[in-house]
N, C-alpha and C positions, 0 to 999 in steps of 0.2 A: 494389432494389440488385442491380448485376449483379457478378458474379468473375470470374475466370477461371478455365480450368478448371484439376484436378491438377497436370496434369505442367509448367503455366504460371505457378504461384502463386508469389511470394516463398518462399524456401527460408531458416526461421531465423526467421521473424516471425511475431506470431500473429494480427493480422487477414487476412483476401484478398483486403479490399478498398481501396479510399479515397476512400468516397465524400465527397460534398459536407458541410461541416456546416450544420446548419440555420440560419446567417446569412447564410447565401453565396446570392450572386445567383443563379450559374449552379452549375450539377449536373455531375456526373462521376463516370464509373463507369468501371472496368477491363474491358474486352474484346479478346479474342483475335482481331486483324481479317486472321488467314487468312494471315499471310505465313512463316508457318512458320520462329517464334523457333527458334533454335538453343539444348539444352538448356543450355551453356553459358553463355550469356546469359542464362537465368533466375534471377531471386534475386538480381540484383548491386542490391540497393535500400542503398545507403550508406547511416551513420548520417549527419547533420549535425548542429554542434553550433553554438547560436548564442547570445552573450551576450547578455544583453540589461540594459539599465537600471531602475532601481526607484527609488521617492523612500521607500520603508517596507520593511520586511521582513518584520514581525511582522504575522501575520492574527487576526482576534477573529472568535470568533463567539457564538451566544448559542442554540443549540441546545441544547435541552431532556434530546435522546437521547445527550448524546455529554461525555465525560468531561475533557473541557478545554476551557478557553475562548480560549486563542491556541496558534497552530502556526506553525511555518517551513517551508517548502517551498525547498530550495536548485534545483532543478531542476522547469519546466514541460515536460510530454513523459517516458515513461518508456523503455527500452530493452529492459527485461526483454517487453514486447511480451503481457502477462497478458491476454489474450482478452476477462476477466470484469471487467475493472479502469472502478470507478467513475467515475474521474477521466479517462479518457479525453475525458467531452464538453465538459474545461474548454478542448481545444483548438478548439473551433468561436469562445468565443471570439474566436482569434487569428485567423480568417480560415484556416484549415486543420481535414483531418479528421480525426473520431477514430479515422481505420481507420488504414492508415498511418502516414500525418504522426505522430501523433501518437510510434508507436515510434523515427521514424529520425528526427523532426524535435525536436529536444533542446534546448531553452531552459536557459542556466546563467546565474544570479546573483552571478559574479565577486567583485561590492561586498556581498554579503548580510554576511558576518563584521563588516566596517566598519558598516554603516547600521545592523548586530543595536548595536553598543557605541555608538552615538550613542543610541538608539533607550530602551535601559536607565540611560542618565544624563539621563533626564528627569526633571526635579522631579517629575510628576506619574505616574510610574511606578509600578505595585504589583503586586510580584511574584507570581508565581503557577506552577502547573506548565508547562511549557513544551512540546509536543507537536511533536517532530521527526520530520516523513514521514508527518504524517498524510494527504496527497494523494499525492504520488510517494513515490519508494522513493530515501531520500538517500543509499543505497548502490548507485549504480544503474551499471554498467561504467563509466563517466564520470569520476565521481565518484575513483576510481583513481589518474585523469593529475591534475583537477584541486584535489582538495581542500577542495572546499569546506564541506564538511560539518567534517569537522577542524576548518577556520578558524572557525566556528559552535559547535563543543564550545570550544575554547580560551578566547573570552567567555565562553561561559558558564562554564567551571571559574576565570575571573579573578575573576566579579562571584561567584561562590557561588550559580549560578541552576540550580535545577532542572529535568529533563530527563528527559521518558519518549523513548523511540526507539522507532520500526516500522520493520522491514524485513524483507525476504527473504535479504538476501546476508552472507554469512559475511564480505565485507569488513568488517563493524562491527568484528572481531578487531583489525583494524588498530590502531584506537585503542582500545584495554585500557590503553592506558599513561593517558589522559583518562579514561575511565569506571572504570576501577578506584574510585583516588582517589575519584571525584566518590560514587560507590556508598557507600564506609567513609563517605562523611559524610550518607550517607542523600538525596542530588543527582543520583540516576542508575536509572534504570532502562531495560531493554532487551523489549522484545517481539519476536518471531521470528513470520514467519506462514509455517505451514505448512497447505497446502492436500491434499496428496496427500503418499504414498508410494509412491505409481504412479510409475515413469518414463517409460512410455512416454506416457500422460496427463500427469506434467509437463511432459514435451516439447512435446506440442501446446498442452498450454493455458497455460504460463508458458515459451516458446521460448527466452529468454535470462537467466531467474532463476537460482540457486543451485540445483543438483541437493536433492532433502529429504535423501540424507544430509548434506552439505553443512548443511544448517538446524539439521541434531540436531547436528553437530559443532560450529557455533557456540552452541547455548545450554549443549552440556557444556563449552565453554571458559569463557564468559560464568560459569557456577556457580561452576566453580572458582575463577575470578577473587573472586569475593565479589561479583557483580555480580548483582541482581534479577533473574530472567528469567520472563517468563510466554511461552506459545505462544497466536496467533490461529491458531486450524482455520478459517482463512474465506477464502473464501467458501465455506460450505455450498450444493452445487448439487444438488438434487435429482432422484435418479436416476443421478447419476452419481459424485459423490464422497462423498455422504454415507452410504456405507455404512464407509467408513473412519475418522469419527468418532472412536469409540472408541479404534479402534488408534493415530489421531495423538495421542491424550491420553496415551498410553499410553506412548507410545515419549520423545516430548515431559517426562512426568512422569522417567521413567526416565532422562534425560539431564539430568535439573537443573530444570526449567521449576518456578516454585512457585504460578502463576497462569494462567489459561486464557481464553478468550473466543473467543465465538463469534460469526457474521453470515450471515443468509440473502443469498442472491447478488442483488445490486444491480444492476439494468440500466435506469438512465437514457436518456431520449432516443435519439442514435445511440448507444449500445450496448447494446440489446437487437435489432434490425436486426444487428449485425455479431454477437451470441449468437449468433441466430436461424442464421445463417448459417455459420457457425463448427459447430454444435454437428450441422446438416445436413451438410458437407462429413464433419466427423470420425466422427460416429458416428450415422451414418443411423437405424439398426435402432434404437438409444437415442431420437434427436431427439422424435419425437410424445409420449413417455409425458414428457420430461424436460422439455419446454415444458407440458404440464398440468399436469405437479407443481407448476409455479412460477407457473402461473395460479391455479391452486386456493388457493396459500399469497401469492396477491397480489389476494384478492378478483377475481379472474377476468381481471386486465390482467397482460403481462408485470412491471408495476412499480409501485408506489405509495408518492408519495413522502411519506407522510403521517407526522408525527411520532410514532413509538415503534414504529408499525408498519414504517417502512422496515430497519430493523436484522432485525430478526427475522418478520416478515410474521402471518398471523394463518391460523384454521382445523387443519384436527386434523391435518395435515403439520406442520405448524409447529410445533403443539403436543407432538405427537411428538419432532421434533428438541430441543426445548427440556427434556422430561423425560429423555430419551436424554444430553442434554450434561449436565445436571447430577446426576445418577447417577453418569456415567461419573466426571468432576472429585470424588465422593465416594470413589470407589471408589480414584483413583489419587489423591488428597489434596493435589487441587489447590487454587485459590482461584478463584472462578467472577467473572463482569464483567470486561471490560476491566482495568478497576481503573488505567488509565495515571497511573502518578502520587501514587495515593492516599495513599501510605505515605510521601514525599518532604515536604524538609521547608522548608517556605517563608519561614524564619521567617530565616537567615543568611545574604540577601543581601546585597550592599554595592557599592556603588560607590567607585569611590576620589575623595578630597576631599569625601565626604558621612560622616556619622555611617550606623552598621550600622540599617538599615532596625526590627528588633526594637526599639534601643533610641529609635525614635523613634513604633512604631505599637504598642507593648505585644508 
């Protein structure tokens, strides 16, 4: 994979490059072919936003390691441009990379609010926790102009369906007038991922997410509210962010958060190649030790996608960060797992012109 160099990179985004995804016939890489861009002209890499059609909304899955079994995703492609972000390779997919493309090239779901409320008045429906943003960040700049997430809470606070949220941006604030409500009846919950308290490292490795004060302001509003709030400290990267651990629990607990969780850094297909590369441009002197930490705690591959091992990886780095997170979640009295959901109560859904789901399933 080639970049370009410094002073030629997108300015504001967090890959360098945009290479090919691995379904694509032909390859493409970014080079500097000598004609001497004008600084000016660097960086003007537009977002696009592209609607696009769906005949479901609702994803299942059956994953072993992971605490819900369906999620909504209002947007493919994210903006915030997260260097380390899992979901990146889902756009190879669509015929686009996961370097670029993927931050300015922004798939929105118009019709998701509509197909979610056709979707929940099926005879054969059974409600369950609901996991909003467990792929992209459904508070993503976007999001803003067009709503759509809103329109997705709104169903659900109609049918009485419960809702864990992930995001990074304090736009969740927004709608407190939705999740308040839904929270008093025990239909709400909100998780915040906070990875850093570094600025100048969130700059480079989440280039258009919420500043972290910004994450602590929303989960002391979210508190207040009477609204669930747990913090994800994830991605733990080792060597370079996880020495801050602690202190994200810390500040995190201190602002409201009553639940915590944690995930060693996930680098699927093309994105351990854009890590790789990423992590060499930013912090050179770092790069060598911060790629063996994550071999060491990946049985010696950048990644392994093997079930219970991919969340939190295996070996005495891991094992380390794993006694380290749950200490620290003792010490500031937090509630350790994920937990999306857990406490949420699935039992007063309803649809309207059906009888309330409890009084027909016990």
């Amino acid at each position: 994979m080639s970049t370009l160099p410094p002073h030629l990179q997108p300015r504001g985004r967090g890959a360098g490059s945009n290479a090919s995804g691995r379904f694509e016939a032909q390859a493409r890489a970014l080079e500097d072919d000598g004609w001497g861009v004008h600084e000016e002209e660097v960086g003007q890499v537009p977002t696009e936003l592209r609607p696009m059609a769906a005949r479901s909304t609702l994803t299942y899955n059956d994953s072993p390691d992971l605490s819900f079994d369906r999620t909504i995703n209002p947007y493919k492609g994210c903006e915030h441009g997260c260097v380390y972000c899992f979901a990146r390779q889902t756009h190879a997919y669509l015929g686009l990379s996961p370097g670029l493309d993927f931050e300015t090239k922004i798939f929105s779901k118009p019709d998701a609010p509509g197909l979610l409320r056709r979707e929940l008045a099926r005879r054969g429906y059974r409600c369950r926790v609901l996991a909003l943003g467990a792929n992209t960040d459904p508070y993503q700049p976007v999001e803003r102009r067009l709503g759509i997430t809103r329109g997705i809470l709104e169903v659900l606070a109609e049918h009485n369906h419960p809702v864990s949220v992930v995001t990074k941006s304090d736009l969740v604030l927004r709608d407190l007038d939705l999740l308040a409500p839904l929270a008093q009846e025990r239909l709400a919950s909100v998780h915040v991922s906070i990875t850093t308290l570094d600025l100048d490292l969130a700059r480079r490795m989440e280039p258009r997410a919420p500043i972290p004060p910004r994450r602590l302001g929303a989960i002391r509003a979210l508190a207040a509210a009477g609204v669930p709030v747990g913090v994800l400290a994830s991605p733990m990267i080792p060597g370079l962010n996880d020495a801050e651990l602690d202190r994200i629990l810390e500040a995190a607990a201190e602002a409201g958060a009553t639940s915590a969780g944690t995930i060693l850094v996930r680098l699927p297909h093309e994105v351990k190649d854009l890590f790789v590369e990423w992590i060499g441009e930013h912090y050179p002197t770092k790069a060598e030790r911060v790629l063996r930490l994550v071999r060491e705690a990946r049985g010696g591959k950048l990644y392994d996608s093997q079930w219970g091992e991919r969340m939190r990886g295996q070996g005495e780095y891991a094992e380390l960060l794993r006694k380290r997170f749950e200490h620290a979640c003792r010490r500031f009295g937090l509630r350790t797992g994920d937990g999306r959901g857990a406490d949420l109560d699935v039992t007063r859904f309803r649809v309207p012109g059906r009888p309330e789901q409890g009084s027909l399933f016990g």
